[in-house]
C-alpha positions as CSV (number, residue, x, y, z in Angstrom):
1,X,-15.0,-19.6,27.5
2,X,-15.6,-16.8,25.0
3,X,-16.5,-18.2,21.5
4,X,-13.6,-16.8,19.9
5,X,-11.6,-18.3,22.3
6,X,-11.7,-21.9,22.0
7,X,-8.5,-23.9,21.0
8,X,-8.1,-25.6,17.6
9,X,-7.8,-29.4,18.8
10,X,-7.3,-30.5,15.0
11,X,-4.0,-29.6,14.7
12,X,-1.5,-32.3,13.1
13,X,1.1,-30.0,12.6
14,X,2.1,-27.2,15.4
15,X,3.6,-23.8,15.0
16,X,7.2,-24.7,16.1
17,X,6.7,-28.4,14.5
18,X,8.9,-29.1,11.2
19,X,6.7,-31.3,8.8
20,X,8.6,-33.7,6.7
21,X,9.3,-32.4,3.1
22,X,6.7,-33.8,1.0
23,X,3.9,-33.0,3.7
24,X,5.6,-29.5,4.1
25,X,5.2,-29.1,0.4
26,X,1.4,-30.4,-0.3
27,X,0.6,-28.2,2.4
28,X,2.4,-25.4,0.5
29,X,0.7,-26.4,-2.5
30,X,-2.5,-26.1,-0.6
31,X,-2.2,-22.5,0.6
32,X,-1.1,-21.4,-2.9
33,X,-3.9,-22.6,-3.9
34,X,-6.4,-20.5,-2.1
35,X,-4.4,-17.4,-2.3
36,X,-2.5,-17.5,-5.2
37,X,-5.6,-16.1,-7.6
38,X,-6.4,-13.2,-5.0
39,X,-2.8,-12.8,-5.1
40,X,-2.6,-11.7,-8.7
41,X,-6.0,-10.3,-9.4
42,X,-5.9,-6.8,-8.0
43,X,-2.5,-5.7,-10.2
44,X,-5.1,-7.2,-13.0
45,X,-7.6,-5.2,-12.2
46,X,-5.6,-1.6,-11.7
47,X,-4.1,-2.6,-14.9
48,X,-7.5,-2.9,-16.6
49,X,-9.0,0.4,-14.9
50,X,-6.1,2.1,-16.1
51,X,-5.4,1.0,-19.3
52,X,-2.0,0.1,-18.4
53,X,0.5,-1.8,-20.9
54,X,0.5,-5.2,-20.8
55,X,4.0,-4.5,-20.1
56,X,3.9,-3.0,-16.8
57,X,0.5,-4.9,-16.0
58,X,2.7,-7.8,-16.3
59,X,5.3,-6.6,-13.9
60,X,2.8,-5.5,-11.3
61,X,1.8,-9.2,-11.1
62,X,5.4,-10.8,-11.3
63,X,6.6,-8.2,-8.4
64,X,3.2,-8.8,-6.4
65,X,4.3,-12.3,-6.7
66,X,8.1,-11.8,-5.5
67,X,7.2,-9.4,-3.0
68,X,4.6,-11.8,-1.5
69,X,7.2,-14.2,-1.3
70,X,9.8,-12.0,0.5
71,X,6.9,-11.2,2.8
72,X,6.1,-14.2,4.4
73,X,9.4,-15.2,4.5
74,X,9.9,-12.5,6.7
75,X,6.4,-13.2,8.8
76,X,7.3,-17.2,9.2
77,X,11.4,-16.8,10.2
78,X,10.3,-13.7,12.4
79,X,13.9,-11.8,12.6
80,X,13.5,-10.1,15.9
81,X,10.8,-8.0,16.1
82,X,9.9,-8.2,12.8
83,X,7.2,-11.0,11.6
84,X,4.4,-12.7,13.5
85,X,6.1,-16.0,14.2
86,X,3.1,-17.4,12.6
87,X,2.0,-18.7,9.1
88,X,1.1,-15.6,8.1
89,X,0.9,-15.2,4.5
90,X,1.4,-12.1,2.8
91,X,-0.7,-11.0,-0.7
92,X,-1.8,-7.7,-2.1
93,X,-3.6,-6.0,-0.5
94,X,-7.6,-5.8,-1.8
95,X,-7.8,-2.1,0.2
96,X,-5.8,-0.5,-2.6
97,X,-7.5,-1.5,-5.2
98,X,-10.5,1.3,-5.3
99,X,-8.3,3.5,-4.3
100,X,-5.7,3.2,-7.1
101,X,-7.8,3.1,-9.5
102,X,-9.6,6.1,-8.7
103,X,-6.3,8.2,-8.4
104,X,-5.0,7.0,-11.1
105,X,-8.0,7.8,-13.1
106,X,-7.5,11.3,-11.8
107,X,-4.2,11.9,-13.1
108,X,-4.7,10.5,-16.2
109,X,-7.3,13.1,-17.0
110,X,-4.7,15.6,-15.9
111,X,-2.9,14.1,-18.8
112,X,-0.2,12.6,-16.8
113,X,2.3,9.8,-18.9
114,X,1.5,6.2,-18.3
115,X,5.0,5.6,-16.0
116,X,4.4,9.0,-14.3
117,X,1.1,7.8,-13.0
118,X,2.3,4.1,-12.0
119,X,5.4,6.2,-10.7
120,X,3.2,8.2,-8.2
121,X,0.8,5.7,-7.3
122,X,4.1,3.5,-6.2
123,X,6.1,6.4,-4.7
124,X,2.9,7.2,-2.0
125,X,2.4,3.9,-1.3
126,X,6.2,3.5,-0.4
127,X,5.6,6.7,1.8
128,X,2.8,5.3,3.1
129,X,4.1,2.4,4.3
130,X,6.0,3.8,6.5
131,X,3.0,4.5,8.4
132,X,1.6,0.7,9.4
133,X,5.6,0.5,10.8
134,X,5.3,3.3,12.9
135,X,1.3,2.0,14.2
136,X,2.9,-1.1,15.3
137,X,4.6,0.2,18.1
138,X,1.2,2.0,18.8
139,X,-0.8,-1.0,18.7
140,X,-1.0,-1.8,22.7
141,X,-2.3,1.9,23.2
142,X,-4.7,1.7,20.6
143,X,-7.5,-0.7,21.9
144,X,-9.4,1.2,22.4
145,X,-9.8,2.2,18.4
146,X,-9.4,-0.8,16.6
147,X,-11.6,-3.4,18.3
148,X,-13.3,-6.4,16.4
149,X,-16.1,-4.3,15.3
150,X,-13.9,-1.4,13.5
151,X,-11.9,-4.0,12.1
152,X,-14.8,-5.9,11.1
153,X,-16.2,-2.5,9.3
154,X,-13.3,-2.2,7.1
155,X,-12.9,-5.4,5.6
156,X,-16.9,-5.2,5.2
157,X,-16.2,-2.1,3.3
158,X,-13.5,-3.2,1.3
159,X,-15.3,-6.3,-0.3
160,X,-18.4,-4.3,-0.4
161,X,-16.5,-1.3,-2.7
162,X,-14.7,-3.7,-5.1
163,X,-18.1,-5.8,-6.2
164,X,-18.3,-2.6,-8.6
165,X,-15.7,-3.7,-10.4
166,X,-16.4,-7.2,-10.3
167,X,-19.3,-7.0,-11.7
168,X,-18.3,-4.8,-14.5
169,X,-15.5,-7.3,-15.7
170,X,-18.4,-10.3,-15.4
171,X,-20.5,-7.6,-18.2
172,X,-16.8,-7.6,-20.3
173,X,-14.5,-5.0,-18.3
174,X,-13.9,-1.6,-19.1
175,X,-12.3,-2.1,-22.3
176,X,-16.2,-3.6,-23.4
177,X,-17.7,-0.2,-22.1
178,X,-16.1,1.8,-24.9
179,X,-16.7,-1.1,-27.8
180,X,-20.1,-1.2,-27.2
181,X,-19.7,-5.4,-26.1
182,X,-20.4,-4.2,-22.3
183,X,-23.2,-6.8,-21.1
184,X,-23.1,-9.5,-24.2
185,X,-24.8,-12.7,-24.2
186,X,-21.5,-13.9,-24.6
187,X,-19.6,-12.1,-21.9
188,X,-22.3,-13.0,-19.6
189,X,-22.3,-16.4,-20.7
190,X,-18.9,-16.7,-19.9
191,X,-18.9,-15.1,-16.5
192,X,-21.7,-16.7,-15.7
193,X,-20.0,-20.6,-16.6
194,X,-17.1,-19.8,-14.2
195,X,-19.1,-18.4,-11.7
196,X,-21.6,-21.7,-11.4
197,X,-18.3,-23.7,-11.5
198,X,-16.5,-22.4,-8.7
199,X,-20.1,-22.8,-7.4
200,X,-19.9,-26.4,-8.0
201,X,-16.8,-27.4,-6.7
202,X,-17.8,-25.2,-3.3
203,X,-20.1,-27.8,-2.7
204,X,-17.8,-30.9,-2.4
205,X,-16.8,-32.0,0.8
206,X,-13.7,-32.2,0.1
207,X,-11.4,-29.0,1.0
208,X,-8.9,-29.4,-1.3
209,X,-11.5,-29.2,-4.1
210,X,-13.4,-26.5,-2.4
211,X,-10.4,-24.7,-2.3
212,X,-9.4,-24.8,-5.7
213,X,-12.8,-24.5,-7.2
214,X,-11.9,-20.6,-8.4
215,X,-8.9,-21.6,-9.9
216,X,-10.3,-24.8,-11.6
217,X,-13.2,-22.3,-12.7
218,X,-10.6,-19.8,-14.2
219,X,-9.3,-22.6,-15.9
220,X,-12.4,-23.8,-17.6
221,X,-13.5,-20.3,-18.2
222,X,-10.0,-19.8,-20.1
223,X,-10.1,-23.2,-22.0
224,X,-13.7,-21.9,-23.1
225,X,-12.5,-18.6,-24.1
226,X,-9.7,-19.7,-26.3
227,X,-12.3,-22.3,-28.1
228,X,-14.6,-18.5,-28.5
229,X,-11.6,-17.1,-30.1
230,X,-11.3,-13.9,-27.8
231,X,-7.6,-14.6,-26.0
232,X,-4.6,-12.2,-27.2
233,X,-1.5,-14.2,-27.0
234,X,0.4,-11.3,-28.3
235,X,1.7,-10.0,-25.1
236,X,3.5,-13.0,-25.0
237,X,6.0,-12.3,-27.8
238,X,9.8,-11.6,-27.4
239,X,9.7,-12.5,-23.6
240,X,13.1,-12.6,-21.5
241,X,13.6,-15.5,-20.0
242,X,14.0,-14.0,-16.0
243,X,12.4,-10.9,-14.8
244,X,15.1,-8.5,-13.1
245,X,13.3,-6.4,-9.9
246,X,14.2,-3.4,-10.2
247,X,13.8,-0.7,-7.2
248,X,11.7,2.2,-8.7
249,X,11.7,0.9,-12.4
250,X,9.3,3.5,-13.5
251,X,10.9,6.3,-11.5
252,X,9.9,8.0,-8.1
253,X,7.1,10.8,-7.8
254,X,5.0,11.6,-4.7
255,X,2.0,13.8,-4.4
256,X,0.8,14.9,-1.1
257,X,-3.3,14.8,-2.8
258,X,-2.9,11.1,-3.5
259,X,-0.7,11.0,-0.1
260,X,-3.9,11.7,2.2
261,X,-6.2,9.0,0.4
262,X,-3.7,6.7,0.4
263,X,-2.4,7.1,3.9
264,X,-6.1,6.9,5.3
265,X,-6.6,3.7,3.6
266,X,-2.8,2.0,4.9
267,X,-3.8,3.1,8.4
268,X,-7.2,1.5,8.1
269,X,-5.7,-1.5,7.1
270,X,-3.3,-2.2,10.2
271,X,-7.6,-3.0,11.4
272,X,-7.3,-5.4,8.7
273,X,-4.3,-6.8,9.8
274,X,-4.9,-7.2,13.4
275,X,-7.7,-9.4,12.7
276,X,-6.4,-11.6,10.5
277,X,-3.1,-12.0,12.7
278,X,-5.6,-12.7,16.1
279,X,-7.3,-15.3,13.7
280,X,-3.9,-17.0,12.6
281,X,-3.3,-17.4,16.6
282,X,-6.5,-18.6,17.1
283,X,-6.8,-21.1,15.0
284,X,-2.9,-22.0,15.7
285,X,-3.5,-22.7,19.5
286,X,-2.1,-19.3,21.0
287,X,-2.7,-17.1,23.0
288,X,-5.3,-14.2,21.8
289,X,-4.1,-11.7,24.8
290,X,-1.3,-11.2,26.7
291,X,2.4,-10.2,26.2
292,X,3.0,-13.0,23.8
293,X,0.1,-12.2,21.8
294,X,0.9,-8.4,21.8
295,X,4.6,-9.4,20.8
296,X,3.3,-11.5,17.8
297,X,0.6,-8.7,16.6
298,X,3.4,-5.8,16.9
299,X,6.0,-8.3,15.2
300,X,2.9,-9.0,12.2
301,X,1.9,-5.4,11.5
302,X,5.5,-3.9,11.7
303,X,6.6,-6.8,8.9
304,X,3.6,-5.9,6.9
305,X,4.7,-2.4,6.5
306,X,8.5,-3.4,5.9
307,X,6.9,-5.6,3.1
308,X,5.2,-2.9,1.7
309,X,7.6,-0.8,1.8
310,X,9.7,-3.4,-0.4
311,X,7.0,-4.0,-2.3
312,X,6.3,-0.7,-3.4
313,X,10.0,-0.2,-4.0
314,X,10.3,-3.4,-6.4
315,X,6.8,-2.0,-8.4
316,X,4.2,-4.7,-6.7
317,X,0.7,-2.9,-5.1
318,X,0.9,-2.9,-1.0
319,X,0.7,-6.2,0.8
320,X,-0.4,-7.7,4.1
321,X,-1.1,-10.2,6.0
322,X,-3.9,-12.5,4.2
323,X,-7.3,-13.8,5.6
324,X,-7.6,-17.0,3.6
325,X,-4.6,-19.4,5.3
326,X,-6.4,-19.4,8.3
327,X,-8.7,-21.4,6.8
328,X,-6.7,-23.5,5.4
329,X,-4.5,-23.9,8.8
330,X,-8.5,-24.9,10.1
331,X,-8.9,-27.8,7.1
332,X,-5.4,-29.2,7.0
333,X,-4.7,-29.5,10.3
334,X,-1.1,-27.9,9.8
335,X,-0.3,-24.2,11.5
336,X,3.8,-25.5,11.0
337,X,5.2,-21.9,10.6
338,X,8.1,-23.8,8.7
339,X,5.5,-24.1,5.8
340,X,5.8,-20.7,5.0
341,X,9.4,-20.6,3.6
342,X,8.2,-23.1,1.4
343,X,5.3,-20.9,0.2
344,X,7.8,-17.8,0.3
345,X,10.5,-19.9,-1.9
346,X,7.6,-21.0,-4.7
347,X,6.3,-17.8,-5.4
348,X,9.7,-15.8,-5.5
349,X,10.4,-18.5,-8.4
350,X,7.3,-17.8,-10.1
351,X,7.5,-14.3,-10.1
352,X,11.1,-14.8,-11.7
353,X,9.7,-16.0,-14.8
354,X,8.0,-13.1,-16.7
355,X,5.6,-15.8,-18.8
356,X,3.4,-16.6,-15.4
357,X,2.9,-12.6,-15.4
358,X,2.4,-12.2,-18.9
359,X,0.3,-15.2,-19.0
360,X,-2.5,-14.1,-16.4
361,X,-2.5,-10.6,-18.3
362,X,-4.2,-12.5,-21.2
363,X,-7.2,-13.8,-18.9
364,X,-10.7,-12.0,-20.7
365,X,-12.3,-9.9,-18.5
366,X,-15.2,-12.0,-18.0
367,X,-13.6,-15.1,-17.0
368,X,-11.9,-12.4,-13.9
369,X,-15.6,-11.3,-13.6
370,X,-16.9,-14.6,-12.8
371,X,-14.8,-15.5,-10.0
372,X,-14.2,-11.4,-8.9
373,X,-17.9,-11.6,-8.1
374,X,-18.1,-14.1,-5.4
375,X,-14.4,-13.5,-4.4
376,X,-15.3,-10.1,-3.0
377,X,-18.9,-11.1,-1.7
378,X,-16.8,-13.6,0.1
379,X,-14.2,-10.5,1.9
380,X,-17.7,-8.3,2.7
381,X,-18.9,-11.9,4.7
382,X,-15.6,-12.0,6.2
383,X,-16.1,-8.7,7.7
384,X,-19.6,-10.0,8.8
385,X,-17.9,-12.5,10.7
386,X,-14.8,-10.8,12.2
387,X,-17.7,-9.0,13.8
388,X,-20.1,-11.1,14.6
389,X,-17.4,-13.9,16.0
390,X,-16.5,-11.5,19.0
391,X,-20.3,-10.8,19.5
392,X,-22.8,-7.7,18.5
393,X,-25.5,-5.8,20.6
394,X,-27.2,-3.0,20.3
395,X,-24.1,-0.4,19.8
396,X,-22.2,-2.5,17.4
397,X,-24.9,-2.9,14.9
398,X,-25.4,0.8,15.8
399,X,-22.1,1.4,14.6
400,X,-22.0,-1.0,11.7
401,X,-24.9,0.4,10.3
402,X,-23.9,3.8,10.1
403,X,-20.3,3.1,9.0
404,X,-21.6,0.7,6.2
405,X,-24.5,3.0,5.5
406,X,-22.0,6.7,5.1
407,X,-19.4,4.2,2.8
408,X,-21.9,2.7,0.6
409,X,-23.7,6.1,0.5
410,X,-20.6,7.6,-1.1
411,X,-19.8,4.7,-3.6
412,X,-23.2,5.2,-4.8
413,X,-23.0,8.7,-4.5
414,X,-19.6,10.2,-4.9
415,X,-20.1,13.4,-5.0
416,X,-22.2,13.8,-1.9
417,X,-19.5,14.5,0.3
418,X,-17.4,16.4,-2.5
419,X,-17.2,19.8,-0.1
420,X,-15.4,17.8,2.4
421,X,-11.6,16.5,2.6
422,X,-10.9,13.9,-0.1
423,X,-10.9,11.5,2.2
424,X,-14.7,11.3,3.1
425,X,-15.2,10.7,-0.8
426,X,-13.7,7.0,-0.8
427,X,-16.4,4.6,0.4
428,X,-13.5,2.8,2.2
429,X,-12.0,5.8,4.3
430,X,-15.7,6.9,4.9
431,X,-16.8,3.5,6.3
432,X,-13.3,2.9,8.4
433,X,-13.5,6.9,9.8
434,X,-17.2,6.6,10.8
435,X,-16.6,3.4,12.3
436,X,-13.7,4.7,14.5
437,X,-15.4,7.7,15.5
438,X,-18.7,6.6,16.8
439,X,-16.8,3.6,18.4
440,X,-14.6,6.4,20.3
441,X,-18.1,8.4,21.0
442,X,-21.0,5.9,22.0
443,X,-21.4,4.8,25.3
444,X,-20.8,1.7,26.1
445,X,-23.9,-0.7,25.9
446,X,-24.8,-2.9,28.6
447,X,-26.5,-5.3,26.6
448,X,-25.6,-9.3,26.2
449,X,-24.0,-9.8,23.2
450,X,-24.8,-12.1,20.7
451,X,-22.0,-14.3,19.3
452,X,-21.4,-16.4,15.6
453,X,-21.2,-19.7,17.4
454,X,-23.2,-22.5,16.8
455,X,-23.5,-23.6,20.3
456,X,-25.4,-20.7,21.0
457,X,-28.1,-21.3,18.6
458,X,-29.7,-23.9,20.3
């Protein structure tokens, strides 16, 4: 049996099975737990790059929240076909991040108001996710395209691309750039404690601590912070009690520049999202082929681009389906599909409440920095493995190499490719577009593959 292949015999819990309430709801706890930080962080981070009020910072995490929360509600109930069926849990989407940043960086220097840039960034992503709806339905002819290695590409890329700005809010963000604080023995010092916590607690055996080590670690790093005297609880004055979602709260604009980039990078992510579906049926005891499976994946990439079309609408960054439950679904035992309108319920509630929002907006850079750093080495290993678990030879690392080689190439070098379409200038789209073409181009290899499995090693 193929590696990638072999039935999860751990389960307590299966998909159709209906965990009573209080194990329904520790196992909700326990998936909030590892996403619920990832979940937040890249609103925090476009917020920072941008220099974005704390006011609409604050939004972008409460709607991000909401929206999450509508999503896999949507993914779990599966209303015809729409959703995976699975306990698939939706999150922003890390893609976006780069991305955002850099074209919202761009019209800002073009002198563009603060809501007309958010506006625009929101109204092409809107647009945009219209296109992961219509790729669903073209997902049986397109295996040819996104296979395990393309996919595995992508998400390399994507962890790969953020680390920049991981590490710059571990040195004090880019507020600390312009101040002259950037690098500090005390921003460092501060990065560095959370980082050699969540280190720590990685090392217990067990899961429930390993799981929450980067939230206990944002914790400390916080407590520590307020004892250094460099939190600003001003954002937190004159709060409403309820946030109110509101469709297109800081208007509607489109632009067809932004529109390309954009586009590329929501295309490339239906890659993203097929491989994170086929690992939620994996590790869930179905099917990885056949009709069912092809049902299931067409059900799970069509919800993810309803969800960011709602998303986008409310004012939350794109969403989609998230890698991190399957490992929880692997440690707890429980792939109960009726966990996720638990999950959904929690975080529609929390988003509610504009305090959580306004709350996380107060986090110092470095504390982020800290846990951003290993967070995104951890999605760049994730695409290691995505590739490696359905084997490599000769033409895949052919392909990897090149694809990862072209995308870091441009984020170290942006404007080497500056004579060509914008989209060859984003280390993402350059990675994901390489990785396509030369997998469409190569012959195929007749070389055994090698596998990630441990039975193989020996």
């Amino acid at each position: 049996m193929h590696p990638s292949q072999r039935p999860n015999n751990d389960l307590v819990y299966q998909i159709e099975d209906n965990p009573p309430f209080f194990n329904a709801l520790l196992s909700a706890m326990t998936h909030l737990l590892a996403i619920f930080v990832p979940m937040v962080t890249p609103a925090l981070i476009v917020g920072g790059a941008l220099g974005l009020s704390t006011e609409i910072t604050a939004y972008l995490v409460s709607m991000a929240m909401v929206a999450s929360g509508v999503g896999t509600f949507l993914q779990v109930n599966r209303f015809g076909m729409i959703g995976s069926g699975m306990l698939s849990i939706q999150s922003v989407n890390f893609s976006f991040v780069t991305v955002m940043i850099t074209l919202g960086l761009g019209m800002k220097n073009q002198g563009l108001t603060e809501d007309t840039v958010i506006s625009t960034l929101l109204g092409v992503s809107f647009v945009g996710a219209f296109l992961v709806v219509g790729a669903a339905w073209l997902l049986p002819y397109l295996k040819r395209v996104i296979t395990p290695t393309v996919s595995g590409v992508v998400v390399m890329m994507i962890g790969l691309s953020l680390i920049h700005v991981g590490i710059t809010d571990f040195g004090g963000g880019f507020a600390a750039k312009t101040n002259g604080s950037f690098g500090s023995w005390q921003n460092l010092g501060l990065a560095s404690l959370v980082l050699l916590i969540v280190l720590v607690f990685n090392c217990f055996k067990n899961p429930f601590w390993r799981m929450g080590g980067i939230a206990i670690g944002l914790i400390v790093g916080y407590i520590v912070a307020l004892f250094m005297g460099i939190v600003d609880f001003s954002a937190l004055q004159n709060l409403p009690l309820i946030t109110i979602p509101i469709p297109f709260k800081y208007g509607f604009n489109f632009d067809w520049h932004a529109f390309l980039l954009a586009g590329t990078i929501f295309l490339l992510s239906v890659f993203e999202a097929v491989g994170d579906l086929t690992a939620t049926a994996m590790v869930s005891n179905k099917p990885i082929e056949g009709e069912e499976y092809t049902a299931r994946l067409r059900g799970g990439v069509m919800a993810d681009g309803l969800v960011s079309v709602i998303a986008t609408a409310l004012g939350s960054l794109p969403l989609t389906t998230f890698a991190q439950n399957n490992g929880v679904i692997q440690m707890t035992g429980v792939a109960s599909r009726h966990v996720g309108k638990y999950i959904a319920a929690i975080l529609v509630i929390l988003g509610l409440f504009p305090i959580i929002g306004r709350l996380f907006t107060t986090i110092p850079s470095p504390v982020l920095g800290g846990a951003m750093v290993l967070m995104f080495g951890l999605i760049a290993i994730a695409g290691v493995r995505i590739i490696m678990t359905h084997g490599i030879n000769r033409r895949e690392a052919i392909i990897c190499a090149t694809s990862v080689g072209l995308g870091l190439g441009v984020a170290f070098e942006p404007t080497v490719f500056e004579k060509l379409p914008i989209l060859f200038q984003n280390p993402i789209c350059m990675g994901g577009i390489a990785a396509v073409v030369l997998n469409l181009i190569l012959p195929e290899d007749s070389q055994k593959k090698v596998f990630l499995d441990n039975d193989l090693e020996h």
